[in-house]
BASE-340690 format. One record per residue: residue in three letters; x, y, z of N, C-alpha, C in turn. Coordinates in Angstrom, 3 decimals. Layout:
% BASE-340690
Ala | X | Y | Z | X | Y | Z | X | Y | Z
...
***
This chain:
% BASE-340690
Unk | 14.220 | -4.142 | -2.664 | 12.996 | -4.943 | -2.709 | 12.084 | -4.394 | -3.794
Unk | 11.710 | -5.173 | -4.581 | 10.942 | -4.758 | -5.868 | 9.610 | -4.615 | -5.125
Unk | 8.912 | -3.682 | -5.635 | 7.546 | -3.426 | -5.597 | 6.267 | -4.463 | -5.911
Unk | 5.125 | -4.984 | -4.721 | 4.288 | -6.008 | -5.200 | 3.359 | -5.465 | -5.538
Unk | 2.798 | -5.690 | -7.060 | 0.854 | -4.882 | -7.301 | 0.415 | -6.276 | -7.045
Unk | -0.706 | -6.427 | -7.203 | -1.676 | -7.337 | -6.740 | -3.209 | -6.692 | -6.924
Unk | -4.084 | -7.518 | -7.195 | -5.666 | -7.393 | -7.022 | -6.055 | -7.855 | -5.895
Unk | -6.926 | -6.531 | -5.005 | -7.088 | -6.553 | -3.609 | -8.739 | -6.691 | -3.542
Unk | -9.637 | -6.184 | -4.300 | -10.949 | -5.736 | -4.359 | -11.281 | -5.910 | -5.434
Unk | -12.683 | -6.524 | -5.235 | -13.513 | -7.228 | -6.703 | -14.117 | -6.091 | -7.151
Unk | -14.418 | -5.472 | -8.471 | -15.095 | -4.727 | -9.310 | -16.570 | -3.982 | -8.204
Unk | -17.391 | -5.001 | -7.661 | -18.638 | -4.578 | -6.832 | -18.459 | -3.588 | -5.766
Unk | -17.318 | -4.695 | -5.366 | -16.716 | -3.435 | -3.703 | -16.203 | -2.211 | -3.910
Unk | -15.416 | -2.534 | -5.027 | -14.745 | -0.744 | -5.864 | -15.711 | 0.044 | -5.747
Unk | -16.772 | -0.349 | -6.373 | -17.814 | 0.367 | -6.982 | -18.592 | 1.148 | -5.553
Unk | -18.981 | 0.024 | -4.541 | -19.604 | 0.180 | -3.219 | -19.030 | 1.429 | -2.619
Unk | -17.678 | 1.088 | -2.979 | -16.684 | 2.171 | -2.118 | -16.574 | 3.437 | -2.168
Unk | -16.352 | 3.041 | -3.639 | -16.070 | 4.746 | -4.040 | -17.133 | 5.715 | -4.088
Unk | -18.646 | 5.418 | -4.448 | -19.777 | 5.843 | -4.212 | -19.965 | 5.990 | -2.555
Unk | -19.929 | 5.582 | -1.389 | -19.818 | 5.819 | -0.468 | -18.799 | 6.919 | -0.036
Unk | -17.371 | 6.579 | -0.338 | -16.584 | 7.738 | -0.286 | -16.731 | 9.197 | -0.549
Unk | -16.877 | 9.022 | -2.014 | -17.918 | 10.671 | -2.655 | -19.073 | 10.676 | -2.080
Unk | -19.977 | 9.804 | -1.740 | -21.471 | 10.469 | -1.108 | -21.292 | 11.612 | 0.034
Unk | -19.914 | 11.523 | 0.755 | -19.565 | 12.459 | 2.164 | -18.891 | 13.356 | 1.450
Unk | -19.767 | 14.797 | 0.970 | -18.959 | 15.389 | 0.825 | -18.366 | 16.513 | 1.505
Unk | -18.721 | 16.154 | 2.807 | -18.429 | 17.366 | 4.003 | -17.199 | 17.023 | 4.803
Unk | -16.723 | 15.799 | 4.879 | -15.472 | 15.436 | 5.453 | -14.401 | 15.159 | 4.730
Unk | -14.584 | 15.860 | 3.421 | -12.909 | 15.969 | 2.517 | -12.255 | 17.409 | 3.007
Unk | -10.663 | 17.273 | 3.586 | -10.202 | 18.418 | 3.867 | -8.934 | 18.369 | 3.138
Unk | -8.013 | 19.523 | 3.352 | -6.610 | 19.685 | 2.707 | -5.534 | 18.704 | 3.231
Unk | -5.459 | 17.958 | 2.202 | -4.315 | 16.824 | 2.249 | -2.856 | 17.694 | 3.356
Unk | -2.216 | 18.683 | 3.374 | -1.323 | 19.106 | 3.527 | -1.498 | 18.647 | 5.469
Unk | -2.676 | 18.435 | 6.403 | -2.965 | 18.222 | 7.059 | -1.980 | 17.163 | 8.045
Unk | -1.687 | 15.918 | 7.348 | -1.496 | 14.911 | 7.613 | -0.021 | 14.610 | 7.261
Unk | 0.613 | 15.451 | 6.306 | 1.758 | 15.236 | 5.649 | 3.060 | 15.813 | 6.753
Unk | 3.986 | 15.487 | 6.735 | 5.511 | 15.985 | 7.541 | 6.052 | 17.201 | 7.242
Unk | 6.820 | 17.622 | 7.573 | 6.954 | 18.670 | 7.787 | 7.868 | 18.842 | 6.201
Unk | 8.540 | 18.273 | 5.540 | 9.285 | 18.121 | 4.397 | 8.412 | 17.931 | 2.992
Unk | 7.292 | 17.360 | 3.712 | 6.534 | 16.219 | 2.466 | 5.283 | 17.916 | 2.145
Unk | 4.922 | 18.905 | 3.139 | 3.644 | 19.625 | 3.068 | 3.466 | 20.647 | 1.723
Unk | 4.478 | 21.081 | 1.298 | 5.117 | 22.219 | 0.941 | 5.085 | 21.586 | -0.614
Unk | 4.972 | 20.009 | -1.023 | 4.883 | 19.742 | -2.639 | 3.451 | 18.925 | -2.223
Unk | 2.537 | 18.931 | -1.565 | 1.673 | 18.236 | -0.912 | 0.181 | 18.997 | -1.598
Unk | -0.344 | 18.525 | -2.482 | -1.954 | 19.538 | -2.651 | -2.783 | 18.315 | -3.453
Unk | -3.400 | 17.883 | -1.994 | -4.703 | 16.748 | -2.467 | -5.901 | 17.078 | -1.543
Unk | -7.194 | 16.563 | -1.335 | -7.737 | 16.205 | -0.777 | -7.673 | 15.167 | 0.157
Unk | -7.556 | 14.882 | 1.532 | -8.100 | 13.498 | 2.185 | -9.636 | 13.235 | 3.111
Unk | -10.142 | 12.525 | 3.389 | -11.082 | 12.201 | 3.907 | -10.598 | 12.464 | 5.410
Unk | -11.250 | 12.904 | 6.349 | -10.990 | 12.951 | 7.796 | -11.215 | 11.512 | 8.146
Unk | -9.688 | 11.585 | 8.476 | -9.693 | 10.140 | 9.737 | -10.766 | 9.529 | 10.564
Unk | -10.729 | 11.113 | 11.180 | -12.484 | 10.711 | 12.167 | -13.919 | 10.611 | 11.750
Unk | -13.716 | 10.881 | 10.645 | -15.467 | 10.835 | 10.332 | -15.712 | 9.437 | 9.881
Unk | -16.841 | 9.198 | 10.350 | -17.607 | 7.910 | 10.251 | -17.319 | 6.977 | 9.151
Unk | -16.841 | 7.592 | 7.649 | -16.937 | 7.084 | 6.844 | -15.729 | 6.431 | 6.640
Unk | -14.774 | 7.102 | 6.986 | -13.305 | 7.068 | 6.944 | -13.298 | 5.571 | 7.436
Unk | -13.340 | 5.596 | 8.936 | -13.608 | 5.079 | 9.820 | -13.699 | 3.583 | 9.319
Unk | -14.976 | 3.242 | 8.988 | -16.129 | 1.827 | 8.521 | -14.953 | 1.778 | 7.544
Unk | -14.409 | 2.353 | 6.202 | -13.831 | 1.868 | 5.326 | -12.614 | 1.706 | 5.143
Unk | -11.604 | 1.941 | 6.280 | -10.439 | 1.677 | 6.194 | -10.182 | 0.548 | 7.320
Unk | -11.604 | 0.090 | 8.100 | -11.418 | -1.253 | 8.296 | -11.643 | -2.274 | 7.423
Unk | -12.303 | -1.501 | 6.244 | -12.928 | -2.404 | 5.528 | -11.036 | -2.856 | 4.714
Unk | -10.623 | -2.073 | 4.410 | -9.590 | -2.245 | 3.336 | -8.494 | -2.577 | 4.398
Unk | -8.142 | -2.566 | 5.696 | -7.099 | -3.366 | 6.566 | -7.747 | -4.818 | 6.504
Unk | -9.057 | -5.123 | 6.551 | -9.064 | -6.534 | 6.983 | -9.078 | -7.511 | 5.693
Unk | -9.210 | -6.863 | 4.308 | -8.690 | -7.314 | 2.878 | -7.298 | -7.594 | 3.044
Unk | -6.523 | -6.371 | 3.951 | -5.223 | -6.712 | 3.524 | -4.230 | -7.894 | 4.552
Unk | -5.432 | -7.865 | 5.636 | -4.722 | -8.987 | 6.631 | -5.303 | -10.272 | 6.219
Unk | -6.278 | -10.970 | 5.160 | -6.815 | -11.892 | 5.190 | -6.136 | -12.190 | 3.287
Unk | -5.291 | -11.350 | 3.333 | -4.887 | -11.768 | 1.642 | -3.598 | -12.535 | 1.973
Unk | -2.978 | -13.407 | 1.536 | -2.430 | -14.714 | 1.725 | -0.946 | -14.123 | 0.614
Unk | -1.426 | -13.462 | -0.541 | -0.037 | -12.880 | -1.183 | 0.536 | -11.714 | -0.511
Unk | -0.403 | -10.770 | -0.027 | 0.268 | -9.746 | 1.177 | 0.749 | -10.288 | 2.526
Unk | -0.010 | -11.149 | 3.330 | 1.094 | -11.590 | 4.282 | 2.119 | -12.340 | 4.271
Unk | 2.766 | -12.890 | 3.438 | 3.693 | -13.355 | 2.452 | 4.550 | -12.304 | 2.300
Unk | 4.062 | -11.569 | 1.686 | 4.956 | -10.645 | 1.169 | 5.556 | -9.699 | 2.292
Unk | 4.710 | -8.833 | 2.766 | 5.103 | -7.950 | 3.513 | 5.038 | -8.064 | 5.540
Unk | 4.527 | -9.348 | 5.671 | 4.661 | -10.170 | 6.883 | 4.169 | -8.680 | 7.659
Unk | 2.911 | -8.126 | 7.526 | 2.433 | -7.445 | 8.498 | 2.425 | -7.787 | 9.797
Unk | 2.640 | -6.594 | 10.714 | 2.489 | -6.408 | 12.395 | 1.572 | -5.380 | 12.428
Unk | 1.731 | -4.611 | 11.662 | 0.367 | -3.647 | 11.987 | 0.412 | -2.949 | 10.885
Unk | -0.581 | -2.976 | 10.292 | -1.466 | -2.138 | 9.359 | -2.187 | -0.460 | 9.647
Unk | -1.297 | 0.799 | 9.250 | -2.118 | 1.940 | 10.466 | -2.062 | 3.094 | 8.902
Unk | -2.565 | 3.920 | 9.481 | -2.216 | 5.148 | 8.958 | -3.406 | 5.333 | 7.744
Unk | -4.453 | 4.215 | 7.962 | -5.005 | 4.498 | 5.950 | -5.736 | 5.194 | 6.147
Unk | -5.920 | 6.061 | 5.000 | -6.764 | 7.070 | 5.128 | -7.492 | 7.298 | 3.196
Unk | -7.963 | 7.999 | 2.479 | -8.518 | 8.036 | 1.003 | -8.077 | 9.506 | 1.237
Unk | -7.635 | 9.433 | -0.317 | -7.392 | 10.616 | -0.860 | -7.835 | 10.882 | -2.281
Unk | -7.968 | 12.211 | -2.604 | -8.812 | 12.422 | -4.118 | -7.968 | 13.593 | -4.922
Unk | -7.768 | 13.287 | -5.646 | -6.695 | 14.712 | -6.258 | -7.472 | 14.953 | -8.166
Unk | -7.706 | 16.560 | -8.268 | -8.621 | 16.675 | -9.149 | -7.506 | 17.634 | -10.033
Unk | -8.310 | 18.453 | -11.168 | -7.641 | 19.265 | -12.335 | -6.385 | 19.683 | -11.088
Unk | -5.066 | 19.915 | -11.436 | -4.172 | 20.452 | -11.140 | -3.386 | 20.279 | -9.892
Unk | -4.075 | 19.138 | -8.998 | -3.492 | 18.542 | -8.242 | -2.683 | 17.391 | -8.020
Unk | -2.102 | 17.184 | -7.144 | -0.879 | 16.158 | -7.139 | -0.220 | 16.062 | -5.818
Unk | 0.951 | 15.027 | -5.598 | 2.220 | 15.540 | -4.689 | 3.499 | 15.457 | -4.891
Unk | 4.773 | 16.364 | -4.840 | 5.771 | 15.960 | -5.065 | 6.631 | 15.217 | -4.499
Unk | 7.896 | 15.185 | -5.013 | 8.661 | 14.299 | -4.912 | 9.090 | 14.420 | -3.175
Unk | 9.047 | 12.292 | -2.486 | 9.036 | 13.112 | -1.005 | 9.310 | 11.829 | -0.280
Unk | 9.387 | 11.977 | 0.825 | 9.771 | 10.284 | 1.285 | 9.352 | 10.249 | 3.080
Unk | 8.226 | 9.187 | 3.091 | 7.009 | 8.887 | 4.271 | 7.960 | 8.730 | 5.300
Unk | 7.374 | 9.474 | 6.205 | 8.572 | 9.634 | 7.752 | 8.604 | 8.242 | 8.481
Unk | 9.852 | 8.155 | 8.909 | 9.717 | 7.496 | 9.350 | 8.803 | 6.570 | 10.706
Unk | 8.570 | 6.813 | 11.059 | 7.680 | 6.955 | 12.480 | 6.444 | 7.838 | 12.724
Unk | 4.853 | 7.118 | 12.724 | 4.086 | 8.018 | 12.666 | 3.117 | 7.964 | 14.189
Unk | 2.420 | 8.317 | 14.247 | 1.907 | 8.140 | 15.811 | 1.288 | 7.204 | 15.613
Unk | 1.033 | 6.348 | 14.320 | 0.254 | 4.854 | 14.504 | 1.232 | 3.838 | 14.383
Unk | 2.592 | 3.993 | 13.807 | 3.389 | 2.800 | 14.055 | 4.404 | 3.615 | 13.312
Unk | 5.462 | 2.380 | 13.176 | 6.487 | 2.497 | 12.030 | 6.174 | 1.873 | 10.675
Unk | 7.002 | 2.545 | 9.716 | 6.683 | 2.708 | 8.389 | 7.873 | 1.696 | 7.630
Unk | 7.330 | 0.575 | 7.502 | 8.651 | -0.355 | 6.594 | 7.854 | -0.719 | 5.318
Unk | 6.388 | -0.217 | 4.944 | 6.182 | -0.506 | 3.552 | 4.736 | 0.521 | 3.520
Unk | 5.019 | 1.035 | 2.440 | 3.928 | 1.918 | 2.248 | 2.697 | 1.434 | 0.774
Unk | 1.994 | 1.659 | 0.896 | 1.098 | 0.973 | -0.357 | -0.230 | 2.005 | -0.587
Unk | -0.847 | 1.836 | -1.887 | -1.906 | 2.715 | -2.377 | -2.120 | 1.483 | -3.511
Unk | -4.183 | 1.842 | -3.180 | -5.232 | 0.843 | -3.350 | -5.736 | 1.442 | -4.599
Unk | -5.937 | 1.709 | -5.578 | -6.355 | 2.452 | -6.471 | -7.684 | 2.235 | -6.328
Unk | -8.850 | 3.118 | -6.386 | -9.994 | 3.271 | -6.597 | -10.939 | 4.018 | -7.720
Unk | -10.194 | 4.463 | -8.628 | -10.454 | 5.052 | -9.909 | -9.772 | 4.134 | -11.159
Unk | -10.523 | 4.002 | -11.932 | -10.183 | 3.430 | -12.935 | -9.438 | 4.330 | -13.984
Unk | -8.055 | 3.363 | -14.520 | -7.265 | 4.963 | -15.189 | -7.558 | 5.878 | -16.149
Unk | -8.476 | 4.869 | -16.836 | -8.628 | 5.626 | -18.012 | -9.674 | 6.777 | -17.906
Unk | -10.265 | 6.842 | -16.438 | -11.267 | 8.130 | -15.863 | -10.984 | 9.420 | -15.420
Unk | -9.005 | 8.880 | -15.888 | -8.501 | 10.753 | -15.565 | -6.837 | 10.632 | -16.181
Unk | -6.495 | 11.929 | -16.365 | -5.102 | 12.308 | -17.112 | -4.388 | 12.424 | -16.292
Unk | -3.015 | 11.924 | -16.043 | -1.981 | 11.771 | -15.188 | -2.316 | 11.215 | -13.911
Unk | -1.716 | 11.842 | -12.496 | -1.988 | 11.367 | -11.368 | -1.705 | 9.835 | -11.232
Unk | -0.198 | 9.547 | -11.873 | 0.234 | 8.264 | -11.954 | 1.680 | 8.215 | -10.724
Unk | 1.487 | 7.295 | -10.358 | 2.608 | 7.008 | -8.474 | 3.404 | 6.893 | -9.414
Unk | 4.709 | 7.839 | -8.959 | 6.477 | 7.504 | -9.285 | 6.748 | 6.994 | -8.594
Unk | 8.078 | 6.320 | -8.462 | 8.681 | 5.731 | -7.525 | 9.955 | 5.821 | -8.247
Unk | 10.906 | 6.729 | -7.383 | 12.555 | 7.220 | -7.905 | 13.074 | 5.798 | -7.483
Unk | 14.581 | 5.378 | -8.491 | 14.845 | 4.734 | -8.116 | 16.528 | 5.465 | -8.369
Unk | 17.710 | 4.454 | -8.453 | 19.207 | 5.559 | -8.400 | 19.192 | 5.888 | -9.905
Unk | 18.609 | 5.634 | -11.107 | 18.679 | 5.681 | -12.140 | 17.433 | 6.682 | -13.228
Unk | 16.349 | 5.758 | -12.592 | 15.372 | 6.616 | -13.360 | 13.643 | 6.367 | -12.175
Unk | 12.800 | 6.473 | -12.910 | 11.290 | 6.642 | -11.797 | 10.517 | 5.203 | -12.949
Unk | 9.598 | 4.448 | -11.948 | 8.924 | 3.936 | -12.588 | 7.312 | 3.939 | -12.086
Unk | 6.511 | 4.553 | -13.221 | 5.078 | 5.112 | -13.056 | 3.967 | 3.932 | -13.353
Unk | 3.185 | 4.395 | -12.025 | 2.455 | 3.180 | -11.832 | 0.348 | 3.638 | -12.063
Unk | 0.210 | 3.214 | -12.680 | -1.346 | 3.613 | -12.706 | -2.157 | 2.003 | -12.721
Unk | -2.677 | 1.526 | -11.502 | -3.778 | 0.429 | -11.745 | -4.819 | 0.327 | -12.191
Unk | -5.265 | -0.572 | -12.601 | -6.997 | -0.893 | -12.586 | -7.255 | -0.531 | -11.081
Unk | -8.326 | 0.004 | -10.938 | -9.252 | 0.053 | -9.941 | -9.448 | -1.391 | -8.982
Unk | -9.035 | -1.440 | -8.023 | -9.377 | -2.501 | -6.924 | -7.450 | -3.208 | -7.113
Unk | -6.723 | -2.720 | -7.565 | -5.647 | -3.339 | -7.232 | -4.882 | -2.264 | -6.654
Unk | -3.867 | -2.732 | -6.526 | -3.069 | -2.313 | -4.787 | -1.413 | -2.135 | -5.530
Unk | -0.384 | -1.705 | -5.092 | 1.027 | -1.435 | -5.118 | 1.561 | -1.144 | -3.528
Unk | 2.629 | -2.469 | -3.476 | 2.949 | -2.335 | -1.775 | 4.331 | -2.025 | -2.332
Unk | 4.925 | -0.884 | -1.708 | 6.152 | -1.051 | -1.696 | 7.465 | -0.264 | -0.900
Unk | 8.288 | -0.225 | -0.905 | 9.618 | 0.282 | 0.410 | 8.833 | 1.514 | 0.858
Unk | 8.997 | 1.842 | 2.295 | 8.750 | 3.428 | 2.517 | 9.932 | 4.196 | 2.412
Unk | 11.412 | 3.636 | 2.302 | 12.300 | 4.158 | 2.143 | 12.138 | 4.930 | 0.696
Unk | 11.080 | 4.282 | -0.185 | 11.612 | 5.226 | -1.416 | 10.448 | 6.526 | -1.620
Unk | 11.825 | 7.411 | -2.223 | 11.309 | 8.664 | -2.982 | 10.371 | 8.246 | -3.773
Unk | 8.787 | 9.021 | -3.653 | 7.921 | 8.649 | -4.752 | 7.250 | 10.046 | -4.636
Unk | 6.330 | 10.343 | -6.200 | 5.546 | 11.350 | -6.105 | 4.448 | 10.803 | -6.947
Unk | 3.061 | 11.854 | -7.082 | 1.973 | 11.410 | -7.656 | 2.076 | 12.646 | -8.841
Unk | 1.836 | 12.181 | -10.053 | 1.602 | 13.137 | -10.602 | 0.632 | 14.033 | -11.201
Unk | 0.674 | 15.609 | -11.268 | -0.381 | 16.245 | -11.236 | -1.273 | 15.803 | -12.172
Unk | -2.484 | 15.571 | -11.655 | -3.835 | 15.411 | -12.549 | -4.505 | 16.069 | -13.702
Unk | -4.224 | 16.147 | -14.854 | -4.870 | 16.982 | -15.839 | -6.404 | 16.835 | -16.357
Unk | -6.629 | 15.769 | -15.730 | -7.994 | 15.872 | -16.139 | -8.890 | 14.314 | -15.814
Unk | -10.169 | 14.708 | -15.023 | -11.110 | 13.569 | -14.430 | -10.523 | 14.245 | -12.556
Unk | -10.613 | 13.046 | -12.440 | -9.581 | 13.094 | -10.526 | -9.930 | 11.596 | -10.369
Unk | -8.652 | 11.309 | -9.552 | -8.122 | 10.470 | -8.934 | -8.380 | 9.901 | -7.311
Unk | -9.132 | 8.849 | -6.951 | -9.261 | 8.392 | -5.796 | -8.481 | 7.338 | -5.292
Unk | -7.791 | 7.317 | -4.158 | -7.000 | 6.351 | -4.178 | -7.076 | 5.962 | -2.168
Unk | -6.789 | 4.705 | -2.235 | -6.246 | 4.366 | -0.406 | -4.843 | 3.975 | 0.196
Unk | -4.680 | 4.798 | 0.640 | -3.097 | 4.646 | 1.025 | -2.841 | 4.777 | 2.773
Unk | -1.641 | 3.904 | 2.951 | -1.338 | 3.667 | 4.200 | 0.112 | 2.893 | 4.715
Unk | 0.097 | 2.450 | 5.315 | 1.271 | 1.609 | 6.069 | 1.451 | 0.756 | 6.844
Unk | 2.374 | -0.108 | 6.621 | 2.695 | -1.511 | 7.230 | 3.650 | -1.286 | 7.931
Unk | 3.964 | -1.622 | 9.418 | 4.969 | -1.971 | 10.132 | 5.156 | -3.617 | 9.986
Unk | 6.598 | -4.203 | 9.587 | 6.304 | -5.837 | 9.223 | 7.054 | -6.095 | 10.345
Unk | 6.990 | -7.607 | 10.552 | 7.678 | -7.926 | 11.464 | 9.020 | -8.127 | 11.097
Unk | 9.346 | -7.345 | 9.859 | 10.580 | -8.336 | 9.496 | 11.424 | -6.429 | 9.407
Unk | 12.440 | -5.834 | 10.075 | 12.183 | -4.500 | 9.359 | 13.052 | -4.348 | 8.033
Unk | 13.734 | -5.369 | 7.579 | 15.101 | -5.086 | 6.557 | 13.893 | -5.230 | 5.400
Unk | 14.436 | -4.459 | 4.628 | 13.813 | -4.949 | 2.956 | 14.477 | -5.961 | 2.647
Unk | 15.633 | -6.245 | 2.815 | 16.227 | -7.082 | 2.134 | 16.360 | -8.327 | 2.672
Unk | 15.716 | -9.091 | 3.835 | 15.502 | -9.832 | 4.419 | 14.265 | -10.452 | 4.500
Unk | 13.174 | -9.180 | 4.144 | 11.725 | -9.529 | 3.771 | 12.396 | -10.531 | 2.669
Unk | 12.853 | -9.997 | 1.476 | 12.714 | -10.303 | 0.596 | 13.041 | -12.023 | 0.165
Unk | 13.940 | -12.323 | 0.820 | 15.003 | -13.550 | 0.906 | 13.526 | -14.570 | 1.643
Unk | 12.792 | -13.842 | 2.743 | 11.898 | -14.710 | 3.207 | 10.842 | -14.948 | 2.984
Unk | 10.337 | -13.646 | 1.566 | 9.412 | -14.040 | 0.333 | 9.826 | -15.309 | -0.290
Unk | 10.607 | -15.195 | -0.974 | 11.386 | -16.148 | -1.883 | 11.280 | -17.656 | -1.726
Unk | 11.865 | -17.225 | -0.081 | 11.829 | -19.067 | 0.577 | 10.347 | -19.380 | 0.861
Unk | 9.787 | -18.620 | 1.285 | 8.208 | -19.505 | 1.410 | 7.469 | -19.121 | 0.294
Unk | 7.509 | -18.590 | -0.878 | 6.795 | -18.649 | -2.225 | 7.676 | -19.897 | -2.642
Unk | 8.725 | -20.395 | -2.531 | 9.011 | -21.735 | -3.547 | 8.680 | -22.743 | -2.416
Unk | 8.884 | -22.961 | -1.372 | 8.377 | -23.839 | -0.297 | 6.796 | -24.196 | -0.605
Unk | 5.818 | -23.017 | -0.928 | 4.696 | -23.057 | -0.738 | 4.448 | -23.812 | -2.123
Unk | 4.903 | -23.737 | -3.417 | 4.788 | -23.746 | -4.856 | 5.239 | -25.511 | -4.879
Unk | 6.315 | -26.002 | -3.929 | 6.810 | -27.602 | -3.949 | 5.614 | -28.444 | -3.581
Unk | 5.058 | -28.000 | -2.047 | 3.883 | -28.138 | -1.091 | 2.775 | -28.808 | -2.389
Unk | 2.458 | -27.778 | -2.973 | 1.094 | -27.736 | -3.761 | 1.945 | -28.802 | -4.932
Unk | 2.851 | -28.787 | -5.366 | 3.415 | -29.536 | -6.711 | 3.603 | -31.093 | -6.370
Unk | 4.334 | -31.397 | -5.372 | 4.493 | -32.603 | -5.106 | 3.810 | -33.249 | -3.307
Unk | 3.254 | -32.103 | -2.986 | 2.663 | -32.843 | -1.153 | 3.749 | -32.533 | -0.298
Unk | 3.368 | -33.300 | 0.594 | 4.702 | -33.338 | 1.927 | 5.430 | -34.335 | 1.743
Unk | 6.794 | -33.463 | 2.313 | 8.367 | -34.470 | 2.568 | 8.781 | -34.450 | 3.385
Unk | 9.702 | -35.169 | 4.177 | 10.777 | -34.855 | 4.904 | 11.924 | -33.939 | 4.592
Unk | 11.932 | -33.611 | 3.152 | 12.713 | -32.416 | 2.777 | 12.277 | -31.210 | 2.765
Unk | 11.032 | -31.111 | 2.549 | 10.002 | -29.908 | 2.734 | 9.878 | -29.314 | 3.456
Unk | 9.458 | -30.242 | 4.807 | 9.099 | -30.112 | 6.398 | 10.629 | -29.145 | 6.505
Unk | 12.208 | -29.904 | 6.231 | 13.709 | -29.041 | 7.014 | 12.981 | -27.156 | 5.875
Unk | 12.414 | -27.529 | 4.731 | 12.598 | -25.826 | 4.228 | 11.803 | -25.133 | 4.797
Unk | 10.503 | -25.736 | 5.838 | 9.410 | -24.677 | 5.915 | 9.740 | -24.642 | 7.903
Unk | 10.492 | -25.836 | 8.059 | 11.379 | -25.203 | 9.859 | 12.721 | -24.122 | 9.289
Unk | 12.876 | -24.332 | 8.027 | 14.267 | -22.802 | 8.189 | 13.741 | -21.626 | 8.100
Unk | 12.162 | -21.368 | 7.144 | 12.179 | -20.125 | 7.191 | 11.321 | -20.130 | 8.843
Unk | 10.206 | -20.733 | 9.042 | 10.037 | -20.827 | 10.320 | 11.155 | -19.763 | 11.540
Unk | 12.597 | -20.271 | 11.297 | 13.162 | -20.295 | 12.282 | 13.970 | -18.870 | 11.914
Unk | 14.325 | -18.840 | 10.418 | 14.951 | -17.854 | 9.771 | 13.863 | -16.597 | 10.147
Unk | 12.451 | -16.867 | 10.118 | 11.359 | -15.445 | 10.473 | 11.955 | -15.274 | 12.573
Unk | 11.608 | -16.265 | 12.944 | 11.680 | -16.434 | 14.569 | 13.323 | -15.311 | 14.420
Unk | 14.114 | -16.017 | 13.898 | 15.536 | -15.016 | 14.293 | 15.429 | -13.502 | 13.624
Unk | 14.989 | -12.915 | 12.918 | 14.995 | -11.721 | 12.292 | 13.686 | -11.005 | 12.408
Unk | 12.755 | -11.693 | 12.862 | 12.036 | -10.862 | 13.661 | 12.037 | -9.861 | 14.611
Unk | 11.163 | -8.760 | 14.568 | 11.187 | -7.501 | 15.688 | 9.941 | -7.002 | 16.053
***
């Protein structure tokens, strides 16, 4: 399953955010906190405490962007949205190469994603890999866009040389758990949806949007 970026957050809210985020500067602790037992050991960032207030207000703020966006539930057919939390990684920090456990005490993990909140050109490196069987492909957004993609894959962040890096990251349990079944049921309701808008309703339309209908109902979990 190829990786979806997308624009999640308008320029204002970035802005709202990230100034709110840095205003707390008493509830940033050691990233290594939160990480597995495999993942701790190449693990050296900052995160925001879960529990503090701020955390809190703004990672509802960025679940209910991601349940009310129409190309993410599409895509990744969320069941639950858990785990988000902000992280900040400055001169000489990063994480290595590592792969999100499966099962966390807020759900299961079938797609993992990070919200960028720094604009790139405000720091050196600290760009998301993502291994693939061949080679890695490095991802740095504009600020307010998003990268959803497999939790199955090996990814690392790379170390920061200079500015620091804010970012929101978390996880989707979908209802669908195959990647490769998401994907087939992207496909069918992005061209279903694309006929809809091109030519209206059919009686041929109506049999494509009862198969995936029925195709989600059977491969659902």
């Amino acid at each position: 399953m190829e990786p979806l970026t997308h624009p999640l957050l308008d320029e204002a809210t970035v802005s709202q955010l990230r100034a709110t985020l840095l205003a707390d500067e008493t509830s940033w602790q050691d990233g290594r906190k939160t990480a597995g037992y495999q993942a701790a050991e190449v693990k050296n960032n900052l995160q925001l405490d879960r529990n503090s207030k701020t955390a809190k207000e703004n990672s509802q703020l960025v679940i209910k962007q991601l349940e009310s966006d129409p190309l993410v539930k599409s895509f990744a057919l969320p069941r639950h949205i858990h785990g988000v939390m902000f992280s900040r990684s400055g001169i000489g920090q990063g994480y290595g190469m590592h792969v999100d456990n499966a099962y966390m005490s807020s759900g299961r993990s079938d797609l993992s994603f990070t919200l960028f909140l720094s604009e790139p050109e405000s720091y050196d490196g600290g760009a998301l890999c993502l291994q693939t069987l061949q080679d890695s492909k490095q991802v740095k957004l504009p600020a307010g866009q998003l990268i959803i993609y497999p939790s199955t894959s090996l990814h690392a962040v790379e170390t920061v040389t200079a500015g620091e890096r804010l970012v929101c990251v978390g996880w989707i349990q979908s209802y669908i758990r195959s990647n490769e079944d998401r994907t087939i049921l992207f496909g069918l309701n992005a061209g279903a949806r694309a006929l809809l808008a091109e030519h209206g309703r059919s009686p041929e339309l109506d049999l494509i949007f009862q198969a995936y209908t029925n195709m989600l109902r059977r491969l659902g979990n």
